[in-house]
N, C-alpha and C positions, 0 to 999 in steps of 0.2 A: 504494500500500500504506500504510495506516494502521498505526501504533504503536497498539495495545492493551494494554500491561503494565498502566495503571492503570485498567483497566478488568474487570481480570483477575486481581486479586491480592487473596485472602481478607485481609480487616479483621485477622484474628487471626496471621495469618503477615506475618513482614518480609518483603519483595521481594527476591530475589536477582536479582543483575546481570545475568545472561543475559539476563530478563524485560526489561529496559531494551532488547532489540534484537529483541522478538518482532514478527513481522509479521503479520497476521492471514491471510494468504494461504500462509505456508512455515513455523508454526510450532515443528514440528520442529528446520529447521535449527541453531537457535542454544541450544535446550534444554541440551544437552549429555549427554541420557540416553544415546543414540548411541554415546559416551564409553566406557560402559561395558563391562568385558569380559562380564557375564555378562545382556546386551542386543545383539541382531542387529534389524537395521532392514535391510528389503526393501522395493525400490519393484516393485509388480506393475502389469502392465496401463500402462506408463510413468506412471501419475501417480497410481495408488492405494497406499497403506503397510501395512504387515505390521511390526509389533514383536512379537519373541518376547523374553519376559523371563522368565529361565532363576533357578527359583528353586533355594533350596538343599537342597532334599527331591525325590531324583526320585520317591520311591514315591507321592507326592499327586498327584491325578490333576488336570491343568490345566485353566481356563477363559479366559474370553474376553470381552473389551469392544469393542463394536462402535461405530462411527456415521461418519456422511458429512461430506464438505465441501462438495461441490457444492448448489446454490442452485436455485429456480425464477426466473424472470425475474421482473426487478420493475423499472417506470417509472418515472418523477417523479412522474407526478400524484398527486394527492391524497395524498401521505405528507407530515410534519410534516419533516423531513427528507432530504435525498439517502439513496438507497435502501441505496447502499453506501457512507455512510460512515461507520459504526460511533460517531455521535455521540450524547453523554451528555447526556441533558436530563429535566430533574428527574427525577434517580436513576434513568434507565431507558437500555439502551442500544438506540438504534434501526439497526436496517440487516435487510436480507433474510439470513436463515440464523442467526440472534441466538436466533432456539426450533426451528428445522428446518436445520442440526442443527448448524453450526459448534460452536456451543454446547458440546456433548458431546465434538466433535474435539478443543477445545481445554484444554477442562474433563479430560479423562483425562490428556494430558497431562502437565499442571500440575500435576495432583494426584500424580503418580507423578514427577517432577522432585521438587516437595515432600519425599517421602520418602526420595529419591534425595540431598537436600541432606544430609540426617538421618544418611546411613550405614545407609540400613534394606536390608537385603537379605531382600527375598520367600522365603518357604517353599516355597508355593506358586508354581509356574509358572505365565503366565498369555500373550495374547495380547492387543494392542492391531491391530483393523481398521480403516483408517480411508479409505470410498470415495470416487470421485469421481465418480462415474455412479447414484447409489441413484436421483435423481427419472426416470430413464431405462434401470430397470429392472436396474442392476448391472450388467450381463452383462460387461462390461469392467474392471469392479474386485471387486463383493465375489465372484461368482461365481469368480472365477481368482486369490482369494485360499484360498475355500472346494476349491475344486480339488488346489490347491496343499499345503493341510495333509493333503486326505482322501488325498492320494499320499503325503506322510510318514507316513500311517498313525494322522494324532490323533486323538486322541478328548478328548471337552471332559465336563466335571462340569456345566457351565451356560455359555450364554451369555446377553449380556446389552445390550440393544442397544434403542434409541429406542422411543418407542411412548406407553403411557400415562402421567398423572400423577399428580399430590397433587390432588383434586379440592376446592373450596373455594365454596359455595353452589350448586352444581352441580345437587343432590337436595332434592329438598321435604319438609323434617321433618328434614335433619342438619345440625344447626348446627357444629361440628366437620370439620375436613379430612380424609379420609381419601384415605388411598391405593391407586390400583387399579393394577395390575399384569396387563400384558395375556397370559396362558397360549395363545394363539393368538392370528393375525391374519385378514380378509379374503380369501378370494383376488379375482382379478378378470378382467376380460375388458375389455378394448377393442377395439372394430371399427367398420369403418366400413360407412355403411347407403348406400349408391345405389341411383341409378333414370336410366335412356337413355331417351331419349325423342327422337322428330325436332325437329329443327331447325324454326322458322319466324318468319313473322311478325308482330310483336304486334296486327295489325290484322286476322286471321284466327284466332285462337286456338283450340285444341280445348279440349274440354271440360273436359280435367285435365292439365296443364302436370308436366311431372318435380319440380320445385319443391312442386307443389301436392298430389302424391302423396309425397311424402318425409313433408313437415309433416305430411301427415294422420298417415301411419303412427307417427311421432315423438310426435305428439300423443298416438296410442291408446297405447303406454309410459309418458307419464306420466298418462295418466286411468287407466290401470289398474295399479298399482303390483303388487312381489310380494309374494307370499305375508305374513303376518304368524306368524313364527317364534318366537313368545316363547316358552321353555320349552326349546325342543330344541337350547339351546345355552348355553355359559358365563354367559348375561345372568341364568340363575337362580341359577347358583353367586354369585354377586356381590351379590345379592340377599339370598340366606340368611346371607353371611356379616358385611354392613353392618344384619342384622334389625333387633339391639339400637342399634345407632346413629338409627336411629327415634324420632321422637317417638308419644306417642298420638293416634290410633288406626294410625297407618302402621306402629309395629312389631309390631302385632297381625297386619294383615295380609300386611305380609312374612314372617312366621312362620308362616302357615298358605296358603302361594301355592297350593297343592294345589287353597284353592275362587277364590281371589281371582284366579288368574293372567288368565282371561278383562278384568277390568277393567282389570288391568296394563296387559296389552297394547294395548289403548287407551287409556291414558294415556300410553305413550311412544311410539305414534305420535302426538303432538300438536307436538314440538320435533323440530326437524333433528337433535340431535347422540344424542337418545336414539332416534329412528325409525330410525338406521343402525343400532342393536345388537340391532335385532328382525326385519331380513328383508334382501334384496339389495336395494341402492339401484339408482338410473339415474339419472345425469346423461348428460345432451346439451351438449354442453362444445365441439363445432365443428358450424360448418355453412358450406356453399359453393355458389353455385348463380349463375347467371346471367353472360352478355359486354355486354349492353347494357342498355339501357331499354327502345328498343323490339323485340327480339329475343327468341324463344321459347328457355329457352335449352336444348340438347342433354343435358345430366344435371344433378343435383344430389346432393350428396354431404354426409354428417353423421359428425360421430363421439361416439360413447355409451360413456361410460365404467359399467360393471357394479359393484358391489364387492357380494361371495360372500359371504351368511350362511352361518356353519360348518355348519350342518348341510346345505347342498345340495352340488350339482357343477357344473363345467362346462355341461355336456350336459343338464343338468335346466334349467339356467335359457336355454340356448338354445331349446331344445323350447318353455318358458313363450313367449319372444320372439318365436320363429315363427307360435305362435299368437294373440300378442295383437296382433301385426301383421297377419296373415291376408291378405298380397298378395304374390302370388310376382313382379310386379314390382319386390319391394324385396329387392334381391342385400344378403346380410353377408361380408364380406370381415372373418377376423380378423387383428386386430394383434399381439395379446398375449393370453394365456388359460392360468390356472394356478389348481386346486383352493382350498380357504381349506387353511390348515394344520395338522397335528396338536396336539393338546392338549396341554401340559406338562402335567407332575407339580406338584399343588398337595396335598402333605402334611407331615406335621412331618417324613419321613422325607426330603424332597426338600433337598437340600444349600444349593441355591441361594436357595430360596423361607426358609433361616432365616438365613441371612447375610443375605436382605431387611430381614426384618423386626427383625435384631439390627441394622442399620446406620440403619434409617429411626428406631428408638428413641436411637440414639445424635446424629443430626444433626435429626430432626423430634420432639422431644419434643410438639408439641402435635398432632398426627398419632393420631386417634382409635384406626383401624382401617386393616389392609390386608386386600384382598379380589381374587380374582382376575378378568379380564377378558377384551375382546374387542378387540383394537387395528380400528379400522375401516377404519385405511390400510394399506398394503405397505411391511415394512420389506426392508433389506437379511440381514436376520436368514434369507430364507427361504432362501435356497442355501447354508443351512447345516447343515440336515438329515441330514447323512448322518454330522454330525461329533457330533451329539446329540440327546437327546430330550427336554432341559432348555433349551428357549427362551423369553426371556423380553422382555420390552420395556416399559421404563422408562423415562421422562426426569426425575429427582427434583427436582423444578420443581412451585412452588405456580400451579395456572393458577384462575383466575376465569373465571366465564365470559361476557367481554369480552375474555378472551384468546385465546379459540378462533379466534376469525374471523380473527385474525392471521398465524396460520401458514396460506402461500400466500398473505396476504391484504394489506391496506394496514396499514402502520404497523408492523409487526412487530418486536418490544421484548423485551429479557431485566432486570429488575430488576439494578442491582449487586447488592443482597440476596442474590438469587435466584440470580444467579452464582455467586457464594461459597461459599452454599449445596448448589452443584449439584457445584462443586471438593471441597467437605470430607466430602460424603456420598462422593465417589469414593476420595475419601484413606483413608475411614474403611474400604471396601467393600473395598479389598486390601490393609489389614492385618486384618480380620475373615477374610478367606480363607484365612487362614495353618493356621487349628485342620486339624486330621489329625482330630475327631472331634465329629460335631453336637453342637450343645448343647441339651440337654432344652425340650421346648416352655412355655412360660412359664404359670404357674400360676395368677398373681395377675389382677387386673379388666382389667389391659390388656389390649387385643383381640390387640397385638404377641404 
């Protein structure tokens, strides 16, 4: 376990002592929020947390801060660094889970200790989740935290949980950062694709080998990609509301998508991160076949991970896979499989969505625009459903894009900056949550 206090501690705030004994693996322990009487900490699922902190208005309806602790796996190789060991090197701190998501675990927090040094007691009620199972589906932490409230009967004003960012030369023609904010996620599907075939010898081979009809079938998934969806989902709302952040002639025709969308749409199939926010992806992400060298081998087996443009289902994009596969020797066996999910409320009337843009004014003054979006991954946010219709997914983090490929990827880095940064919008976010009454939508040139 590594000490992270100074790696942790906003430029603008002194360090309180506790901080001196944070571990980055049991942060909670020694915070001393815990402490307080009008703070209950629940461990769910043995190793997931639940903070309810009991503000002093019961008539304001509470919310909720979400994010995970758990990690994907990550090797030696090819990182500048050991993977876990939370090391500082020119101004960046590197280790696996530094932007996916420890990040946010530690970052809430800190920010609510913060306030807690200050003598601030919350108006509003609010919920900190913090899981240990999200990259393996929740089912073990945020689900049987989400359980657990919908049996107390909660109901939330907003949640607010991982997902999109501050986007920073991301789009061609906005020189300005702007902030997108994801109003729905992905659904997805994973399954595995086999094929049996007999056993034999490699010096008698039939004419198509199990192996050899997998790859084919695999093959015809990604020669033939789905559908191209631009338009029948939040990628247009996103669109109209970044118009003006356009240069000429691009905010002309983001203002009139009505003729222009046809050419959109093929221009964001041309990069990986804007082709997932216009149709269902495929990745093929496992495959297994063979016992020997020279041995035919008896099956082979793959796993394809799906992720759900919002406007389709399940059952539609299987149907698409059935037939772009077209060989009933190729069995789908599902793993996992869930719809994409309902659209938040994105208007001035939505509670959550003006505390955004009242908090991202307050900690990202060079922050052009916020606009809403399409998270293209699975948060923990979705087994949360039943507790609201105000989900939302943030991680207020400037990403470039050389930082994308990071999360899950080699090298994965949190700026100290960006830390701090990520701390003080949190700090800012639950004392702006205090108001009992929205504040008027802003008048002046700022897109906020």
């Amino acid at each position: 376990m590594v000490p992270v206090s100074k790696y942790l501690v906003p430029s603008k705030f002194k360090p309180f002592p506790s901080l001196q004994r944070i571990k980055i693996q049991q942060p909670w322990q020694n915070l001393g929020i815990i402490l307080k009487k009008f703070i209950q900490h629940e461990i769910i699922g043995e190793y997931s947390h639940l903070f309810t902190v009991q503000g002093s208005d019961p008539q304001l309806m509470p919310y909720m801060l979400l994010a995970h602790m758990d990690v994907v796996p990550a090797s030696q190789e090819g990182w500048h660094v050991p993977p876990f060991s939370a090391k500082e090197l020119d101004g960046f701190i590197y280790g696996r889970g530094t932007l996916d998501n420890k990040n946010s675990a530690i970052g809430i927090l800190q920010a609510l200790e913060f306030l807690l040094r200050r003598d601030y007691r919350p108006r509003r009620s609010f919920y900190i989740g913090i899981g240990h199972d999200e990259e393996v589906y929740g089912h073990k932490g945020a689900m049987k935290i989400a359980a657990l409230l919908k049996a107390r009967k909660v109901k939330l004003s907003f949640l607010l949980d991982e997902g999109s960012v501050i986007l920073d030369g991301f789009m061609e023609g906005i020189k300005k950062p702007v902030a997108v904010i994801a109003i729905t996620e992905k659904g997805s599907i994973t399954a595995n694709f086999s094929v049996e075939k007999d056993q034999g010898h490699s010096s008698a081979p039939l004419k198509e080998t199990s192996i050899g009809i997998l790859a084919a079938a695999l093959s015809r998934l990604e020669q033939n990609p789905m559908p191209n969806l631009f338009g029948h989902g939040p990628e247009i709302m996103m669109l109209e509301h970044l118009a003006s952040e356009f240069r000429f002639p691009l905010n002309l025709i983001m203002t009139n998508l009505w003729l222009f969308s046809p050419i959109l749409s093929r221009i964001f199939e041309q990069k990986p991160s804007t082709n997932a926010l216009v149709r269902t992806t495929t990745a093929i992400t496992m495959f297994n076949a063979g016992i020997k060298s020279n041995v035919i081998p008896p099956s082979a087996k793959a796993t394809v991970n799906f992720r759900i443009h919002p406007s389709q289902k399940v059952e539609e994009v299987l149907e698409i896979v059935r037939n772009t596969i077209a060989d009933d020797r190729v069995k789908i066996h599902l793993l996992e499989a869930f719809d994409p999910l309902p659209i938040s409320p994105w208007d001035n009337h939505a509670f959550g969505v003006q505390i955004f843009r009242r908090t991202l004014l307050d900690v990202f003054p060079d922050v052009s625009s916020i606009a809403p979006g399409i998270c293209i991954g699975n948060t923990d946010s979705r087994h949360f459903t039943n507790l609201t219709d105000a989900i939302y997914r943030f991680n207020p983090l400037v990403f470039k894009p050389d930082d994308l490929p990071r999360v899950h990827g080699l090298n994965e880095r949190i700026s100290t900056e960006g830390y701090e940064k990520q701390v003080e919008f949190l700090y800012q976010l639950i004392q702006n949550s205090d108001i009992n009454k929205l504040p008027e939508p802003h008048a002046n040139s700022h897109e906020l």
